[in-house]
C-alpha positions in Angstrom: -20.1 18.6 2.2 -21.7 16.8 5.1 -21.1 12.9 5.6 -23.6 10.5 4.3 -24.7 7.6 5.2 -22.2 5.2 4.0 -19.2 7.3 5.5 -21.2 6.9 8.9 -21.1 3.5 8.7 -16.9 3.5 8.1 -16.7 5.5 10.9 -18.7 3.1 13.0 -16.7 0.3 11.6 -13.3 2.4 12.4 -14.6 2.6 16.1 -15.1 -0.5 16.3 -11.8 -1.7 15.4 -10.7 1.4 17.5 -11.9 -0.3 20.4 -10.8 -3.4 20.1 -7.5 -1.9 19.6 -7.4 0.4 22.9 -9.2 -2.4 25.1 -6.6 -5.1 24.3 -3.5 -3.9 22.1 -3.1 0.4 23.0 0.6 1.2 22.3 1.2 -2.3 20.5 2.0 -2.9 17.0 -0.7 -5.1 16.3 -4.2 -6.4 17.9 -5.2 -10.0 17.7 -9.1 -9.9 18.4 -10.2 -13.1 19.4 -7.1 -14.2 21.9 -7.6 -10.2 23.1 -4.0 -9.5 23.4 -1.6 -8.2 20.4 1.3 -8.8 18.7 4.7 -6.6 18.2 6.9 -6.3 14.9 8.9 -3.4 15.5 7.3 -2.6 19.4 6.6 0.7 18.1 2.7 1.6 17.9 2.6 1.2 14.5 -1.8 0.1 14.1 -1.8 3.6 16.8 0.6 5.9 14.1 -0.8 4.1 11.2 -4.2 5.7 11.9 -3.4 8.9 12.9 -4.4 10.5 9.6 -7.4 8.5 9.2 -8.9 9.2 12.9 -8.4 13.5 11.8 -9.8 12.5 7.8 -12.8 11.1 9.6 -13.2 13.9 12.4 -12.5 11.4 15.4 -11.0 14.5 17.3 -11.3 12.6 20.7 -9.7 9.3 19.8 -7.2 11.6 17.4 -6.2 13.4 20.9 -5.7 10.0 22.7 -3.6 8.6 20.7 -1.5 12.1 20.3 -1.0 11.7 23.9 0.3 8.7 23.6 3.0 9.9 20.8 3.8 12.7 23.1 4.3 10.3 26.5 5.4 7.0 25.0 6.6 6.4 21.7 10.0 5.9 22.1 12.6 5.1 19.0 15.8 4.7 21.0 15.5 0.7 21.2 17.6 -2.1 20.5 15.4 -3.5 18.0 15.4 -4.3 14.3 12.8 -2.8 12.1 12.3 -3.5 8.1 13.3 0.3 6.7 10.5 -0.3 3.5 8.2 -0.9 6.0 8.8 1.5 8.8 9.0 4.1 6.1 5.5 3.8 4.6 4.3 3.1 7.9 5.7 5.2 10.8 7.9 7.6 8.5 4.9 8.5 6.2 2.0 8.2 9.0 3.5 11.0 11.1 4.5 13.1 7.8 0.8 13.4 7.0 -0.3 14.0 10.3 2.0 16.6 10.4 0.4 18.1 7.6 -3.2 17.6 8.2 -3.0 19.2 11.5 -0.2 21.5 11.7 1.3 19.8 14.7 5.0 20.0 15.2 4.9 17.2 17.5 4.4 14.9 14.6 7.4 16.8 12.4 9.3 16.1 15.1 9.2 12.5 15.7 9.5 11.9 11.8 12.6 13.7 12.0 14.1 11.4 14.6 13.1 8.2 13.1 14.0 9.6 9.4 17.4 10.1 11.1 17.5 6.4 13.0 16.7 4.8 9.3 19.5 6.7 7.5 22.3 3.6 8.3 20.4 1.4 5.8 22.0 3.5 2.9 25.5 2.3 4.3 26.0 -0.4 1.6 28.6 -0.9 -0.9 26.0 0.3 -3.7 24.1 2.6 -2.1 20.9 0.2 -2.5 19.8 0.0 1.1 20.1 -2.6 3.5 16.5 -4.0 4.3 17.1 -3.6 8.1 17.9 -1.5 10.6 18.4 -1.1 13.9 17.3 2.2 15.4 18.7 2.0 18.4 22.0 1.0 17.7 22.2 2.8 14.2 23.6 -0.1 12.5 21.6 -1.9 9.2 21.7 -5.1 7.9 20.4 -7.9 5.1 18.1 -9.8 6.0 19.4 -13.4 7.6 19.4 -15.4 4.4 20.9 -13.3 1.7 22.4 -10.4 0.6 19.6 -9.1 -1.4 17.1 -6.3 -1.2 13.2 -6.3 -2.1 13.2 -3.9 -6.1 10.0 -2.9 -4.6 11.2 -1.7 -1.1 14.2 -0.1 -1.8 12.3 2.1 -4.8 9.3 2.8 -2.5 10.6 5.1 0.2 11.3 7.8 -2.0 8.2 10.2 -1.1 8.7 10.3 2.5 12.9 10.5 2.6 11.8 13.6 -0.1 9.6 14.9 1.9 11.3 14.8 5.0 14.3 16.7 2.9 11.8 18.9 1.9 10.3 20.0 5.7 14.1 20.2 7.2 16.3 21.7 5.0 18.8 19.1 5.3 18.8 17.3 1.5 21.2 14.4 2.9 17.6 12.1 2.8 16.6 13.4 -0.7 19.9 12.3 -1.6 20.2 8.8 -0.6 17.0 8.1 -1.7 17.2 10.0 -5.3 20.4 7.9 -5.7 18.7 4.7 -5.5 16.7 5.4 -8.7 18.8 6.9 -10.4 20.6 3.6 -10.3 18.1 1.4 -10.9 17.1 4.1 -14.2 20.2 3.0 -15.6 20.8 -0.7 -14.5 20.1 -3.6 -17.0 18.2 -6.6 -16.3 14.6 -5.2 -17.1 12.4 -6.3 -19.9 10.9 -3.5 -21.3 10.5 -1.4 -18.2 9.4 -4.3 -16.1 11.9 -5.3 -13.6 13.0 -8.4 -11.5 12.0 -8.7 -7.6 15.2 -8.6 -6.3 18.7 -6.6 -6.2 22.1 -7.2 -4.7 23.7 -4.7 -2.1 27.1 -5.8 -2.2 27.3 -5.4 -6.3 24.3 -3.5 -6.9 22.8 -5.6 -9.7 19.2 -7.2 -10.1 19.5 -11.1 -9.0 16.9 -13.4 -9.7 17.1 -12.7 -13.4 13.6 -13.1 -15.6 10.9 -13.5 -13.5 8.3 -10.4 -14.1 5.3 -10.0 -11.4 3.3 -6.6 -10.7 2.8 -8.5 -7.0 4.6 -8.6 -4.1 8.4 -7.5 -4.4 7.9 -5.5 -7.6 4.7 -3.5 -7.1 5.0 -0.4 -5.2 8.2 0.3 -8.0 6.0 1.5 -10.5 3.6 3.0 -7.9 6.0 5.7 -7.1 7.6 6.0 -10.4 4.6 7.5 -11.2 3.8 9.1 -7.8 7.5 11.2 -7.5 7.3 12.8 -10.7 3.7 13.9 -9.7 5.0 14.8 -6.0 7.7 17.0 -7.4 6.1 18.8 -9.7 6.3 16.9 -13.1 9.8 17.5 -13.8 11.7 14.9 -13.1 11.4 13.3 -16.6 13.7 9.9 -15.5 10.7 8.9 -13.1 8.1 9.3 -15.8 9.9 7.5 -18.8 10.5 4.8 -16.8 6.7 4.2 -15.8 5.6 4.6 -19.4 7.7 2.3 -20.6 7.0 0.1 -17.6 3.4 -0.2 -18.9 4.3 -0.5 -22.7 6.0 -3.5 -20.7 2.7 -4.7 -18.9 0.6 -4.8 -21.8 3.2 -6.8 -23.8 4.0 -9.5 -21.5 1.5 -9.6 -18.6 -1.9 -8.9 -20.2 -4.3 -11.6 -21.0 -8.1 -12.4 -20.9 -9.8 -14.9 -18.9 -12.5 -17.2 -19.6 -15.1 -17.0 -19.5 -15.8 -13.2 -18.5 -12.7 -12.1 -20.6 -12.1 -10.1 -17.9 -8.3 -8.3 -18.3 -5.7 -9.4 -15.8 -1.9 -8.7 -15.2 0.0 -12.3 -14.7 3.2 -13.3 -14.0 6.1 -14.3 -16.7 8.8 -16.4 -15.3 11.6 -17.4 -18.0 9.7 -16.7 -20.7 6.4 -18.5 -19.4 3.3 -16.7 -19.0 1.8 -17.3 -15.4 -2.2 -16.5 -15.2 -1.7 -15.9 -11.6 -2.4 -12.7 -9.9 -1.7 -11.2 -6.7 -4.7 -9.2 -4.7 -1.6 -6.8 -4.6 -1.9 -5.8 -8.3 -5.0 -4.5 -7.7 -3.3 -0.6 -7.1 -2.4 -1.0 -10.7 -5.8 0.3 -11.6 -5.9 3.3 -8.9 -2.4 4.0 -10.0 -3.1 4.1 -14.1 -6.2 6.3 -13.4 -3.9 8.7 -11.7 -1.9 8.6 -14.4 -4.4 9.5 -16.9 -5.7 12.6 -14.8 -2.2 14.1 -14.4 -2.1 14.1 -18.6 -0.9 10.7 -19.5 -3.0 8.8 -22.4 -6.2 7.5 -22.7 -5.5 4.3 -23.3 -4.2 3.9 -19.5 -7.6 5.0 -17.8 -9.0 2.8 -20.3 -6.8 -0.5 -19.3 -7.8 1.1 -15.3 -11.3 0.3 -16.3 -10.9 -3.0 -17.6 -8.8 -3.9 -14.5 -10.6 -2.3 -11.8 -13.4 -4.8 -13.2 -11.2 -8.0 -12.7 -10.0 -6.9 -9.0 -14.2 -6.5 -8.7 -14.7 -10.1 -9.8 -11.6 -11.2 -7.7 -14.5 -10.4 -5.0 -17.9 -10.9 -6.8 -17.0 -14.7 -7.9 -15.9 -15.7 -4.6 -18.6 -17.6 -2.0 -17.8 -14.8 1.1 -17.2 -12.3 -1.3 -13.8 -11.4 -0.1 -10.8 -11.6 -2.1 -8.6 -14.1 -1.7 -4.6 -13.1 -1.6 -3.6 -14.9 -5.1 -6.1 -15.9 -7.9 -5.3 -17.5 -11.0 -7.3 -17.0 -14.1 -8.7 -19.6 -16.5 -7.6 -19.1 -19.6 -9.8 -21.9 -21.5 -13.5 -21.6 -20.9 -14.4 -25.1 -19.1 -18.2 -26.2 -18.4 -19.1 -25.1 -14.6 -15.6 -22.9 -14.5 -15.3 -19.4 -13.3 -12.7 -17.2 -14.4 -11.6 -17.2 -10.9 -9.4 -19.9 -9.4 -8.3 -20.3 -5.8 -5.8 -22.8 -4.5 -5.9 -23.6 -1.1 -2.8 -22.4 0.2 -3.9 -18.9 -1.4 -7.7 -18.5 0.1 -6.5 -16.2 2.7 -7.9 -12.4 3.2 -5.7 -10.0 5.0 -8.2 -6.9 5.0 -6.2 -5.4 2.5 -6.5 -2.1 0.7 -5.8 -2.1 -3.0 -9.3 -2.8 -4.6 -10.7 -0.6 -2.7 -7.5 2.2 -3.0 -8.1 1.9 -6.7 -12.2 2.4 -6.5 -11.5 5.7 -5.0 -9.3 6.8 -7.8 -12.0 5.6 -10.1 -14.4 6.7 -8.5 -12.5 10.4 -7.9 -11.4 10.7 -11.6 -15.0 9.3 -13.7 -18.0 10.0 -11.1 -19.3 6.5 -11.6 -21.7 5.8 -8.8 -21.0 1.5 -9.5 -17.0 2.6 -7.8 -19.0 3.7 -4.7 -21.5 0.4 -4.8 -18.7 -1.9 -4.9 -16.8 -0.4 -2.4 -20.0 -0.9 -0.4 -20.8 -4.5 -1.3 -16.7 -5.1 -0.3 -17.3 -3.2 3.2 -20.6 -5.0 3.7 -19.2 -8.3 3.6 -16.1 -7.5 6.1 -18.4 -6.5 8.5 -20.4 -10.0 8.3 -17.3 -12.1 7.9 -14.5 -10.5 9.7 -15.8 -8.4 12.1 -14.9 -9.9 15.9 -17.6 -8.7 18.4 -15.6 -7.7 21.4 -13.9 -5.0 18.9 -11.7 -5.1 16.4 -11.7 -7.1 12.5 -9.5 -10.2 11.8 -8.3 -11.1 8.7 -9.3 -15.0 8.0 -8.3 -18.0 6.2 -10.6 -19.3 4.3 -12.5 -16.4 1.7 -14.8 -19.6 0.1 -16.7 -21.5 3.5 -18.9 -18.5 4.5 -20.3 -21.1 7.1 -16.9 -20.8 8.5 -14.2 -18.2 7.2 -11.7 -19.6 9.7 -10.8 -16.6 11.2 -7.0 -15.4 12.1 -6.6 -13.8 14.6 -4.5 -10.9 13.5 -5.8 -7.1 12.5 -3.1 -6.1 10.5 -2.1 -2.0 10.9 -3.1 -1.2 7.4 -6.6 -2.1 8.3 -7.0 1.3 9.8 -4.3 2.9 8.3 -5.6 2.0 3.8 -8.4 0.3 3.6 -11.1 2.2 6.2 -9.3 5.4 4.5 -9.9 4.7 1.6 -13.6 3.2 2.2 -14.4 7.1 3.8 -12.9 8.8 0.6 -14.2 6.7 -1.9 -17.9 7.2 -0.3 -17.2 11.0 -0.2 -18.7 13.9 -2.6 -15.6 16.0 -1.4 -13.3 16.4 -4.3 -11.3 18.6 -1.4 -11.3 15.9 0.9 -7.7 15.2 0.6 -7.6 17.1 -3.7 -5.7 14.6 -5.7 -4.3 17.8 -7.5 -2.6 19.0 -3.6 -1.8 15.8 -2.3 -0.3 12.4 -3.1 -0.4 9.0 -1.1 2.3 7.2 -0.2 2.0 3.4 -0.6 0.7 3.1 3.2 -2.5 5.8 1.9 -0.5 8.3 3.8 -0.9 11.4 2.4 1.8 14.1 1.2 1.8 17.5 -0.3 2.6 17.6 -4.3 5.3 20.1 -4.3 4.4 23.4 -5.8 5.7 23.5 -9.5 8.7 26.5 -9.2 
């Protein structure tokens, strides 16, 4: 299927941050486009490994070859330095698992082993819910600073890429740890109705920070890969799947509600009993994730709550002055003269190029054919090219989604730029149900993506 017009214009717009990357940031973990310097998290490459699969999905063979040079010659995991394990997981773990696939390279295989293997200490915990950091150079692992307690979300979204890894070796000791962790969490108590709280002790094992329900930040890659292992492993292990139906039984009691005066569907928050209309730009995978659902033979009443969602996290965009989504939204729930159904507070009117809406219009737009997926993925990529596109190369994210006179730019390209949302932009404009086949291949949460294991 030859590439079209709008894939020629992602490409353009990946080469662009491409450059703006190699000219100021090459081998750093981060560029920051106007200052033209970078930033480090880990100190690890991670924008350069993040994109690895993107540069060979979009046919950049020369820049792919750089930057395979530069795995080869310089990346490096014996340090003295503390990495998040969620993080470095999706991000490094995952990114040089589907490069490894994608182009047959044992190079990649390789260095996935040896940071698979430096990430393995996080596991060391009285419950076997792992630390949130590590250090890979010293093979110890630690809480964070401030408290004992794990992300849900990050300790039950490694799963596909320890798997994997297990998987590729042999060696089932990463399978293990990670199968462990949800097998706990299966049977711990503390949810409501499938839906459980952000956070979860080391020491004792137990959810902390009882009664507060979000599909945002600390909770929402859970139900992501729920879904996605019992896909990835052939639809067997029934645990993984009971736990995500019932986890949506969950949404649609508690989190559902209708704005004014669009009545547009949106998932909010419930804290102690008290309903929340705030969402997350996060929550916006929810859509992408449900239409998977459907198309792997769950019912018809989840690609129909994917619709009716995947138009919100459109209007998150469409009602905004820049059209760019800001992080956090909150939903009117009473119609009010001159009132959209979109809210922004100030402290939330930030836009971190982020991938979920447009993650989710690729499912949609894989899974129904509707050509008005494809045009709102355009309108979005349109209007980060006019608003947060930095002319000496490279995008920023910005703080301020409503002053299009001035979207008070940031200064910071964050990894998944390259890595989610420009992948996802190429897909999504693609005819090519091979192009990555949703029926051969899942994505991790970083759009990284890994085989489906063959059913036995």
């Amino acid at each position: 299927v030859p590439i079209n017009e709008r894939q020629m214009t992602v490409i353009e717009a990946f080469r662009h941050a491409w450059k703006g990357y190699k000219d100021f940031a090459w081998g750093h973990d981060e560029l920051k486009p106007l200052s033209k310097s970078y930033s480090e998290w880990f100190g690890l490459g991670l924008t350069l490994i993040d994109a690895l699969d993107t540069m060979w999905i979009l046919g950049l063979k020369e820049e792919f070859e750089e930057a395979r040079k530069w795995v080869a010659d310089d990346l490096a995991f014996d340090k003295n330095v503390d990495v998040n394990l969620f993080e470095s997981t999706i991000r490094i773990l995952g990114g040089l698992l589907s490069t490894y696939h994608l182009s047959g390279d044992n190079l990649f295989l390789e260095k996935a082993k040896d940071i698979g293997n430096r990430l393995m200490p996080a596991f060391k915990t009285p419950s076997k819910v792992p630390y949130s950091d590590v250090n890979i150079g010293r093979g110890t692992a630690h809480p964070p600073r401030w408290t004992s307690d794990s992300t849900v979300a990050e300790v039950t979204s490694i799963q596909l890429e320890f798997r994997e890894l297990s998987r590729l070796t042999g060696d089932d000791k990463y399978q293990k740890a990670v199968d462990e962790v949800m097998k706990h969490v299966h049977n711990l108590s503390g949810k409501n109705d499938g839906l459980v709280p952000m956070f979860i002790n080391t020491n004792s094992g137990q959810f902390t920070h009882l009664g507060v329900y979000t599909l945002g930040a600390r909770a929402d890659s859970y139900y992501e890969y729920l879904l996605k292992q019992w896909i990835q492993g052939g639809k067997t292990e029934n645990e993984l799947l009971e736990d995500y139906v019932r986890a949506i039984e969950g949404v649609k009691k508690h989190l559902l509600q209708r704005s004014q005066p669009k009545k547009l569907t949106f998932v909010g928050e419930l804290a102690h009993g008290h309903f929340s209309a705030k969402m997350d730009h996060l929550v916006c995978f929810l859509p992408g994730t449900l239409a998977l659902g459907a198309h792997n033979g769950l019912t018809a009443d989840h690609m129909k709550l994917a619709e009716a969602l995947i138009e919100t996290c459109y209007q998150m965009y469409a009602q905004v002055e820049t059209g760019l989504s800001p992080e956090i939204v909150h939903f009117n729930l009473h119609a009010q003269k001159g009132h959209r159904d979109v809210e922004i507070k100030p402290a939330d009117r930030h836009n971190l190029l982020r991938p979920e809406t447009v993650e989710s219009l690729f499912y949609m737009y894989r899974f129904t054919g509707n050509k008005k997926y494809q045009d709102w993925g355009w309108e979005i990529l349109q209007n980060f090219n006019k608003y947060t596109r930095v002319p000496t190369g490279g995008y920023t994210s910005i703080n301020n989604v409503q002053n299009p006179s001035n979207p008070e730019p940031r200064d910071k390209m964050e990894s998944f730029f390259l890595g989610e949302t420009l992948k996802y932009m190429f897909l999504l404009f693609s005819d090519d149900i091979d192009l990555i086949n949703l029926d051969k291949y899942v994505f991790n949460t970083e759009a990284h993506p890994l085989p489906i294991w063959v059913p036995a």
